[in-house]
C-alpha positions as semicolon CSV with decimal commas, in nm:
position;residue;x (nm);y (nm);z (nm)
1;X;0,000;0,000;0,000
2;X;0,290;0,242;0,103
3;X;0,466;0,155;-0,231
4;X;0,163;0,231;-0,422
5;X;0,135;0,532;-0,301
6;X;0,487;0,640;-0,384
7;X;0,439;0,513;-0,740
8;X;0,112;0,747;-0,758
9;X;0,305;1,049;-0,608
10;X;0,573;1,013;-0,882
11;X;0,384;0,984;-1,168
12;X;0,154;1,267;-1,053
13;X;0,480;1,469;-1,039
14;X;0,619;1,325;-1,372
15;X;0,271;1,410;-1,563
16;X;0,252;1,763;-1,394
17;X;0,625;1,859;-1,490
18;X;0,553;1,710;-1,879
19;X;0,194;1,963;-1,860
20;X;0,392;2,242;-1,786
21;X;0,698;2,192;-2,017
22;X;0,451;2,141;-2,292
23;X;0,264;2,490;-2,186
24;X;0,557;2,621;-2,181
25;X;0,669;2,536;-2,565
26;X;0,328;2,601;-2,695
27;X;0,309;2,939;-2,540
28;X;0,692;2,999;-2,722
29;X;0,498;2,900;-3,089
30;X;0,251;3,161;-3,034
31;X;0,478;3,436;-2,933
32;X;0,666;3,385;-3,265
33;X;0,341;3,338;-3,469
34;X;0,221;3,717;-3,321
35;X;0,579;3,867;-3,421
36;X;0,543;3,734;-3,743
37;X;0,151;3,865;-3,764
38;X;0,287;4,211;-3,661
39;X;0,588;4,212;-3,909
40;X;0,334;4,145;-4,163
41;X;0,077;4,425;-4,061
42;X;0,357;4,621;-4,055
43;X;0,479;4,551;-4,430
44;X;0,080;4,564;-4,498
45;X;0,073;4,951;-4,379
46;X;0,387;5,094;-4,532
47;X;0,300;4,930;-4,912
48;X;-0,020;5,136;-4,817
49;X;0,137;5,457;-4,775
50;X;0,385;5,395;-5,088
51;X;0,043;5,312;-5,310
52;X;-0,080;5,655;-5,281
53;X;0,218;5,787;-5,463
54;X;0,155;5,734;-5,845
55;X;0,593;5,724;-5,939
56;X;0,697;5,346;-5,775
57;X;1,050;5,484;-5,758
58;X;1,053;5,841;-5,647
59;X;1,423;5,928;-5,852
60;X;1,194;5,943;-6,180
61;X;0,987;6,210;-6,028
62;X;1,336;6,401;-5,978
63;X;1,409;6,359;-6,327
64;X;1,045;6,453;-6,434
65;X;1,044;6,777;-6,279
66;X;1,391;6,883;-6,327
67;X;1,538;6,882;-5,944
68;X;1,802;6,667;-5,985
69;X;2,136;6,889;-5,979
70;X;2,491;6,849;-5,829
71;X;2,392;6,851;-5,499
72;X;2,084;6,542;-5,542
């Protein structure tokens, strides 16, 4: 009976400790999968703000409207 119970006790403790290692990788996954989400809202936003300009490459509207000198 004492034996039993010491069995029990350690594979309570053994279950337990593999619960919270698992939590603890699965909570490391999601972290990264939010960084990601936020690198890609951020890459969402700025190709946003860089399709309101008509000129993809803002040097040809230099050399449009006659800016460009020594100094450029």
């Amino acid at each position: 009976m004492r034996n039993s119970k010491r069995v029990v006790l350690y594979i309570s403790i053994m279950v337990l400790s593999i619960f919270i290692i698992g939590c603890d990788r699965s909570s490391d996954i999601t972290e990264n999968q939010r960084e990601d989400s936020k690198e890609e809202q951020i890459k969402k936003s700025f190709s946003k703000t860089l399709d309101m300009y008509p000129i993809k490459n803002l040097e040809d509207l230099y050399d449009k409207e006659g800016y460009r000198d020594g100094e450029f």
